[in-house]
C-alpha positions as CSV (number, residue, x, y, z in Angstrom):
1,X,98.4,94.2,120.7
2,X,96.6,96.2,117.8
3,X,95.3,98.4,120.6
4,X,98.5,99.3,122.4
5,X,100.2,99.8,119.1
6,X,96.9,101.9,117.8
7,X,97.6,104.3,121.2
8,X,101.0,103.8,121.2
9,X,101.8,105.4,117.9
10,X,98.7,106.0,116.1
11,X,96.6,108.0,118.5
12,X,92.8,106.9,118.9
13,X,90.2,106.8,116.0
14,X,89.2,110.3,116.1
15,X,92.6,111.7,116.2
16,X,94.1,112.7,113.4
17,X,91.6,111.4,110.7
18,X,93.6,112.7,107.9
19,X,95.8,109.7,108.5
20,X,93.2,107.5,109.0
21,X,94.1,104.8,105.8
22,X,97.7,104.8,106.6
23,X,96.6,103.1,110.7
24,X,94.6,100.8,108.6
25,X,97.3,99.4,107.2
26,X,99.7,99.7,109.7
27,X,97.3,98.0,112.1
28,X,96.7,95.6,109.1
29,X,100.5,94.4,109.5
30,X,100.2,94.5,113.6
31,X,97.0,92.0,113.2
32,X,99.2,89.8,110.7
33,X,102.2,90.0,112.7
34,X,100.3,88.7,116.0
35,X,98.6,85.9,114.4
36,X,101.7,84.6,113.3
37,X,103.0,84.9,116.8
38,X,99.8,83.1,117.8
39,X,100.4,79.8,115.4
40,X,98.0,81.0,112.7
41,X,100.0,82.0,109.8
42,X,102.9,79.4,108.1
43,X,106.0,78.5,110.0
44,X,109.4,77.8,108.0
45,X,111.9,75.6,109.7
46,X,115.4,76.7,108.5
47,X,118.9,74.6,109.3
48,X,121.1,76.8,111.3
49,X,124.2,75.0,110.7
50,X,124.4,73.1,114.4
51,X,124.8,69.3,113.7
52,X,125.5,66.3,115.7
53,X,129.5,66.7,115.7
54,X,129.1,70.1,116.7
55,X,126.7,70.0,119.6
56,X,128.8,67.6,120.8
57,X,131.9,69.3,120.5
58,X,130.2,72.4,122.1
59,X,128.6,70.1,125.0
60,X,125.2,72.2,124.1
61,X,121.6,70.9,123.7
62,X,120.4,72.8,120.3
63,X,118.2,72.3,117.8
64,X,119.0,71.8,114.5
65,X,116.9,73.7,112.8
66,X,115.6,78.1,113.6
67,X,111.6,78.0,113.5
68,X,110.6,81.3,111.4
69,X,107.5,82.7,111.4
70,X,106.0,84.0,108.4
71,X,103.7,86.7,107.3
72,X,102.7,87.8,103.7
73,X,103.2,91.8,103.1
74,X,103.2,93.2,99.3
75,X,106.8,95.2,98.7
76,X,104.6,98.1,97.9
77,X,102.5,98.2,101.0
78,X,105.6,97.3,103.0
79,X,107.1,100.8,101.7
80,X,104.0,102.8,102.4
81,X,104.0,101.3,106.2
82,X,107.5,102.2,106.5
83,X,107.1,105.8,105.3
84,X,104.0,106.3,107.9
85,X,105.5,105.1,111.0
86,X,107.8,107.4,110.5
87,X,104.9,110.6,110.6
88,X,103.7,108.2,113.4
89,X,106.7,109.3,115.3
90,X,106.6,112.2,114.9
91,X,102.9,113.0,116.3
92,X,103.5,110.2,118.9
93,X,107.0,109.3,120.8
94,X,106.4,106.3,122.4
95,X,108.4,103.4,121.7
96,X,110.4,104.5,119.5
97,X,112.8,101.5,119.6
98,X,109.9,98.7,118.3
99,X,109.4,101.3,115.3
100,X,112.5,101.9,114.6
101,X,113.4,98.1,114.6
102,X,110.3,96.6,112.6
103,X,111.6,99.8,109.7
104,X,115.2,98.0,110.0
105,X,114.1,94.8,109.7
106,X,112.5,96.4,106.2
107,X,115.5,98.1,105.0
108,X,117.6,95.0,105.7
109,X,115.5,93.3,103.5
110,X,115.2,95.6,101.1
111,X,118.7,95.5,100.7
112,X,119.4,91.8,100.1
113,X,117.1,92.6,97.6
114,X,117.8,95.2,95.1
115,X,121.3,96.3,94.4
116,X,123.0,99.0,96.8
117,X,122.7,102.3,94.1
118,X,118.5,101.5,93.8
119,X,118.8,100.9,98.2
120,X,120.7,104.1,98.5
121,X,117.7,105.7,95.7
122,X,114.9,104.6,97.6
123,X,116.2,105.2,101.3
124,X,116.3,108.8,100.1
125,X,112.9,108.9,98.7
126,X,111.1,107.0,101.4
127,X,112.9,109.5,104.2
128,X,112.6,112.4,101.9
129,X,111.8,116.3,103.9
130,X,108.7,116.2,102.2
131,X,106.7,113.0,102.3
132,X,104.0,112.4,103.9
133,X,101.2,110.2,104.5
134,X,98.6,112.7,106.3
135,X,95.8,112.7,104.0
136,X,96.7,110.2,101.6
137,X,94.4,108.1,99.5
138,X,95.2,104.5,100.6
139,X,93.0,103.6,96.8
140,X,96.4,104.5,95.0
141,X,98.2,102.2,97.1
142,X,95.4,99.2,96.6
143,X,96.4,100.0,92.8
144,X,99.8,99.9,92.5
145,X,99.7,96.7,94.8
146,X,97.5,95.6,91.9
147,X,100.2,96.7,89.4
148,X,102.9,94.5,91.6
149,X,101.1,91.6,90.9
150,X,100.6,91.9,87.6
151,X,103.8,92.4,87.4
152,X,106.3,89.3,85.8
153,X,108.3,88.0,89.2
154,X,111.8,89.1,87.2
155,X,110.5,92.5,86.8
156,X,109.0,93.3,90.6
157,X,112.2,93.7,92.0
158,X,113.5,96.1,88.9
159,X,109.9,98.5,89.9
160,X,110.6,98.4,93.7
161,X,112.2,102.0,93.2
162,X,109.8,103.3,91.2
163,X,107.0,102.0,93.3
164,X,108.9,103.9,96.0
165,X,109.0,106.9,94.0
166,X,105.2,106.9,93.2
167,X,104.2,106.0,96.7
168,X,106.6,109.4,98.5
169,X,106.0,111.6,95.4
170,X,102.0,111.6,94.5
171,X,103.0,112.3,91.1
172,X,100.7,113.2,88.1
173,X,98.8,109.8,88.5
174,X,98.1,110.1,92.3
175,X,96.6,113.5,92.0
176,X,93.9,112.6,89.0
177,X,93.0,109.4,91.6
């Protein structure tokens, strides 16, 4: 999978090797994602609502219970992935759709998580004219994945804009890195 996904929107290793961290961790994800697919990673069983009386009721055979598959992504890396794909797409058109998908599947949950002003904020930043990923030092994002952590649980979600913000922007602390 990593290799149809590494021609498919990433080009091959020796094309553009200015964005050379940002397919790391793209192809990073795309590893994660198909061992999870493969059994390796956790699964989550969640009750989707279908008991007894209503199976019956709907003369259906159905489990009680979705089976989700789970992968472990840091919010800030998440954004960065996000904001490449889409320069992915734009050097490489093939399917469009998956990309497009997996970055709505982001946004949706980026929007059950922070409220709708800071959604709106960051949508804007991450699909801002001017950002970019070509060239960019992936060491800055291994930092403020660092910061994340560090961070108290309460106060990750209230820095999710501004980790946006420093990720799109390359601001003052970026450029001394």
């Amino acid at each position: 999978m990593e290799r149809i996904v590494q021609r498919a929107y990433m080009g091959n290793e020796d094309e553009f090797v200015e964005c050379e961290a940002a397919r790391k961790r793209v192809l990073a994800l795309c590893y994660n994602i198909r061992h999870a697919l493969m059994g390796d990673r956790e699964i989550e069983f969640i009750d989707n609502g279908m008991d007894e009386e209503k199976k019956r009721r709907l003369s259906i055979l159905a489990p009680d219970k979705n089976v989700y598959l789970k992968i472990y992504v840091l919010w800030s890396e998440m954004l960065f992935i996000t904001i490449a794909l889409n320069e992915f797409l734009e050097l490489y058109n093939s399917s469009i759709a998956q990309v497009r998908m997996l970055q709505a599947a982001v946004a949706g949950c980026l929007k059950q998580t922070v409220s709708e002003n800071v959604y709106a904020r960051m949508l804007n930043i991450m699909n801002g004219r001017y950002v970019y990923v070509n060239g960019y030092i992936a060491q800055y994002l291994d930092i403020l994945n660092n910061q994340f952590l560090k961070m108290k649980k309460e106060n990750r979600v209230k820095n999710l804009s501004n980790i946006a913000k420093r990720i799109a922007e390359r601001g003052r602390e970026y450029r001394e890195l």
